[in-house]
N, C-alpha and C positions, 0 to 999 in steps of 0.2 A: 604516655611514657614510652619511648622508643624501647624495642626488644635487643637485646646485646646475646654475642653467645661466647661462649665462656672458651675460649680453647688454649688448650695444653700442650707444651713443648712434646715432642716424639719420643719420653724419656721410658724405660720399664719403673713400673710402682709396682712395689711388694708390702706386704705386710709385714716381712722379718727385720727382724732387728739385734742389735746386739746382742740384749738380754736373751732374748729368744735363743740364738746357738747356741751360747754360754748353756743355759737349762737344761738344753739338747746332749750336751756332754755330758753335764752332772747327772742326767736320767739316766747314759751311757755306759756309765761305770757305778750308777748304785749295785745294781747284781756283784761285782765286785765287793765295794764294801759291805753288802751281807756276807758274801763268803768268807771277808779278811774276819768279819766278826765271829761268824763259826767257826773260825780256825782258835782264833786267839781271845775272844771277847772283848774283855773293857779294856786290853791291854792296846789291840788295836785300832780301836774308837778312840779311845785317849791321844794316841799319837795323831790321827785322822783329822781329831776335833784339834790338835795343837798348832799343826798345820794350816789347819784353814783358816783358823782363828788369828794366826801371828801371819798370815798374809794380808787378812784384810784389815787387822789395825795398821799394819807397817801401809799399806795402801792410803787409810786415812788419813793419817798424824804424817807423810810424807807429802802429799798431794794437799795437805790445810798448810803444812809451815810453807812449803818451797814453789807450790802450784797456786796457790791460795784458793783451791776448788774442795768440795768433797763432794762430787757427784758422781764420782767414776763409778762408787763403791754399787751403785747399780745396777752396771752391766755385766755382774757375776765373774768379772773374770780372774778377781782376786780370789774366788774359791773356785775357779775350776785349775788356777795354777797351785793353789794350796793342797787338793785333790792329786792331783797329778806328781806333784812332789812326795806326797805321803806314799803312793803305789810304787815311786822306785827305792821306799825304803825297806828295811828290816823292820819287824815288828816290834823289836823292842831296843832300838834306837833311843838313846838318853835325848827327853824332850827340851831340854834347853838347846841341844845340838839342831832337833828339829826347828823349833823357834827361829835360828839363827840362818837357817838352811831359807824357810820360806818367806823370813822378811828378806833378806840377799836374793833369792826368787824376783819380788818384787819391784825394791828398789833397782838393783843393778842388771836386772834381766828386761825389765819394762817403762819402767820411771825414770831412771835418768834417759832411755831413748828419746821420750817424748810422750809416753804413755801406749794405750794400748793401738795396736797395729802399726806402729811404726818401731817395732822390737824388730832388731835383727836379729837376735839371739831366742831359742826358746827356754822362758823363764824357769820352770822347772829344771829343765838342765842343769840350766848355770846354776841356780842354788843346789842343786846334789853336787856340782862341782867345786862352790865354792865350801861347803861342809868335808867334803874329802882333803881339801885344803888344805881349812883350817883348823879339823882334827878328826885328822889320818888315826890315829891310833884306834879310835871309835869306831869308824868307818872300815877297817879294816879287821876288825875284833870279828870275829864267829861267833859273839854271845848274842848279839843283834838282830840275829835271824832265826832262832830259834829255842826257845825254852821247855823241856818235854812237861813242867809242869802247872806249863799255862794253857794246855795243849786243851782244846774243849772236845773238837773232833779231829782225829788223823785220820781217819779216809770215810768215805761212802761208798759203796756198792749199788750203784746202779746199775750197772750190766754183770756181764759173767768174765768177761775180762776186764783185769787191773789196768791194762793199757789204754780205756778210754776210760777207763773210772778215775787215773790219776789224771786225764784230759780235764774230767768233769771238778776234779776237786785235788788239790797236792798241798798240805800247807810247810812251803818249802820255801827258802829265798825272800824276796819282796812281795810287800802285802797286793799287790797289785799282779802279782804273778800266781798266786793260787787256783785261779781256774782261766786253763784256756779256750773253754766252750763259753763262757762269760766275755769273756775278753772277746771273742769273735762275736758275738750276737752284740754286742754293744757299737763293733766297729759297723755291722751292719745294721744295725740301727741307725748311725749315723749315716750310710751310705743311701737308705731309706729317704732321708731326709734332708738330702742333699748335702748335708754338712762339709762331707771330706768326698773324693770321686774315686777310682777307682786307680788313675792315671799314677799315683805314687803308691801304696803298696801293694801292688801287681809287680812293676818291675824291678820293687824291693825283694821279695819274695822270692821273684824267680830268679835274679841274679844272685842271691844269699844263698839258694839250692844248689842254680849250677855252679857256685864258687865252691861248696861243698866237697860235691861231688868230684872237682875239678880235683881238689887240695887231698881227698883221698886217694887220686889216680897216682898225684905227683910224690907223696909220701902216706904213704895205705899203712904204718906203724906211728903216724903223731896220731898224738891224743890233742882233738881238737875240743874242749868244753865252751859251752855256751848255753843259756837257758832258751829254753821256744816260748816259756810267757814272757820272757824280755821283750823279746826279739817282737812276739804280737804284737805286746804294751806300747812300745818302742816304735812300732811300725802303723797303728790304726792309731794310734793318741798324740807322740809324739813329733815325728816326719809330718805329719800334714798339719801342722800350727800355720794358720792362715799366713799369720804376719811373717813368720820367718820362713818360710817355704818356698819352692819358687808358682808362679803363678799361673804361665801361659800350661795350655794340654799339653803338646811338645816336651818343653820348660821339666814339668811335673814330671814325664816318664823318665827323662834323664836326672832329673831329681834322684828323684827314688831309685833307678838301676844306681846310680853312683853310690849312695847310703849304703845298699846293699854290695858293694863292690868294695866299699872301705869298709863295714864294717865285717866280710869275709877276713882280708887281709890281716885285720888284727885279733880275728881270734887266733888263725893261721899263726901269730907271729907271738902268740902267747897272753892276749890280753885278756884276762877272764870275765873282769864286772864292768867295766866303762866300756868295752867295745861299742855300744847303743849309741852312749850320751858321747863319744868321740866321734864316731862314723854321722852322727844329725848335727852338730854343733859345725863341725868342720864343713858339710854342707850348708848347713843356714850361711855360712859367710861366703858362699858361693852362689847364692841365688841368686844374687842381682846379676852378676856376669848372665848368668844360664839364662835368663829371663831375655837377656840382650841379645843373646847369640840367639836362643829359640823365639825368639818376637816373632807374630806375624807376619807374613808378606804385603805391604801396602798396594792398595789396590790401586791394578795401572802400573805398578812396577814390577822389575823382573827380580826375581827369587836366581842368586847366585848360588849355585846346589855345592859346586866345590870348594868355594870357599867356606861356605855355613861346615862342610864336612871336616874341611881343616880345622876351622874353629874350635869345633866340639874333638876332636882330636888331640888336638893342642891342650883344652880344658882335664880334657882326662886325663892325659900325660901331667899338667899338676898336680891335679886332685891326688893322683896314686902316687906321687912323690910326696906332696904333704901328709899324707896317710902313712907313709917310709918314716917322714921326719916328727910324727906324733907317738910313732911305736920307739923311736931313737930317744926322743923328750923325756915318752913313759919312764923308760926301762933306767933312764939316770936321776929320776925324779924330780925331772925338771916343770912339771905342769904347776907346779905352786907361782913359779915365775913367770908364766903365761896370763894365769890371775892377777897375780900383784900388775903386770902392763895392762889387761882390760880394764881391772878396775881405775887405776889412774887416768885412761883413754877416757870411760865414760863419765869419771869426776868433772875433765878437763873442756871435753865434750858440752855437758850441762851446764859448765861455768859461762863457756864461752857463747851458747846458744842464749843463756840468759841475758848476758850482757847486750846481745846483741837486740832481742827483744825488747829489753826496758831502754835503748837510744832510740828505737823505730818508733 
């Protein structure tokens, strides 16, 4: 019997997998949901569990009627976006409001794209944005965020100063915002493990400092607000969403400086609680561009350095206009209108993508 030998295209094999990241996240942010729970108890778990639960049935019963699959519901990502949607809330957010928040997550943030990794949009966003939506009045209540008598713990004292002991624990804002030493050991965990790299909130970070810093020089009497567990949250969980992101090294640090560059501007310009979900949204739909303009150079050919400068030039110059025309939208409450055109885009989108598959 003749010997053969077996060989293999020049490909890398890994062992990771979908489900694998997915886990990676959720292991990410449990330290979190212990905290949201010391804060608030069953009040926070209940919203926790509402969310995650009304993502991955709307996951199911969407992907059996219009996909005719139910396998997705495997690779975890209907509860790491269910997860993530609960963190940018109030803790006591009316759960039908939640419910609605995180099946819209799913369906219009990931399922009508095409499922997972082919989302332009980061799911979680879009359902906090489609809940602010479609009721404002909730979203905008101060009862949401705080209840003094469901309060379990209001602070811990682990050092001698308040100033890293509210680090370590504040139950203040979104449930996902209570601890920002949690919040970093999770994002570095991730980083640990490859998940997310360093390349976008590094120059998120540091451009959201020196815009700070900047915007005091320029007016040293605005009162600029904004949260640092958003801004964490927001930056190690949200900004580096695989699918919506951009992808080259290059790519990623103009990413992330840009985020950081619109979401300065609009706290600058008075935005208090969407600055995050406006400054990463508004980037996700510029990632393909950035991806193109920062590609690789093909080897054997020549890398044209002023024109790629111009490019990214040119790129900014929009980006910080549309950042101008999202803070003009805000302030006349036009962003409900911006929804109602996504949402028809990706009705319209799905309709036509399906037709197209069942003639092929």
């Amino acid at each position: 019997m003749p010997l053969s030998n077996i060989v293999y295209n020049p490909l890398i094999r890994t062992k990771d997998s979908t489900t694998r990241v997915m886990l990676d996240v959720v292991i990410a942010l449990i330290p979190c949901l212990v905290i949201s729970y010391l804060a608030f108890g069953a009040a926070a778990l209940s919203l926790i569990a509402v969310s995650v639960g009304s993502a991955i049935v709307a996951e199911y019963l969407f992907s059996l009627i219009f996909l005719h699959r139910t396998d997705s519901l495997g690779n975890f990502s209907a509860v790491v976006t269910g997860l993530l949607l609960a963190f940018t809330l109030g803790a006591f957010t009316p759960l039908y409001v939640v419910a609605f928040g995180s099946a819209a997550a799913v369906i219009f943030g990931k399922l009508l794209w095409g499922g997972l990794g082919t989302n332009r949009f980061n799911p979680a966003l879009v359902g906090r944005e489609f809940m602010t939506v479609f009721f404002p009045s909730v979203m905008t209540s101060g009862t949401i965020w705080y209840n003094q008598a469901q309060v379990n713990f209001s602070s811990f004292h682990i050092t001698g100063s308040d100033f890293f002991n509210q680090l370590f624990f504040k139950p203040s804002g979104a449930l996902g915002e209570y601890s920002i030493i949690f919040l970093i050991v999770g994002g570095l965990y991730l980083l640990l493990r490859r998940r997310i790299s360093w390349h976008i909130p590094f120059p998120l970070f540091l451009v959201f400092t020196i815009g700070l810093f900047v915007s005091k020089y320029i007016a040293p009497d605005k009162q600029m607000s904004f949260s640092l567990g958003g801004l964490v949250l927001g930056t190690l969980f949200m900004a580096t969403d695989m699918a919506s992101s951009a992808s080259t090294p290059w790519g990623k640090c103009y990413y992330g400086a840009m985020i950081g560059l619109s979401a300065v501007i609009l706290v600058f310009n008075g935005v208090r609680y969407e600055y995050m979900s406006y400054s990463i949204l508004l980037l996700n739909g510029f990632s393909g561009i950035i991806n193109w303009i920062c590609r690789p150079r093909i080897w054997g050919d020549h890398l044209n350095v002023p024109k790629r400068l111009s490019q990214v030039l040119l790129l900014t110059i929009i980006i910080v206009l549309a950042t101008f025309a999202i803070i003009k939208i805000h302030e006349l409450g036009g962003i409900q209108y911006l929804i109602y055109v996504y949402i028809l885009y990706c009705i319209i989108r799905f309709i036509i993508g399906d037709i197209k598959s069942s003639r092929s």
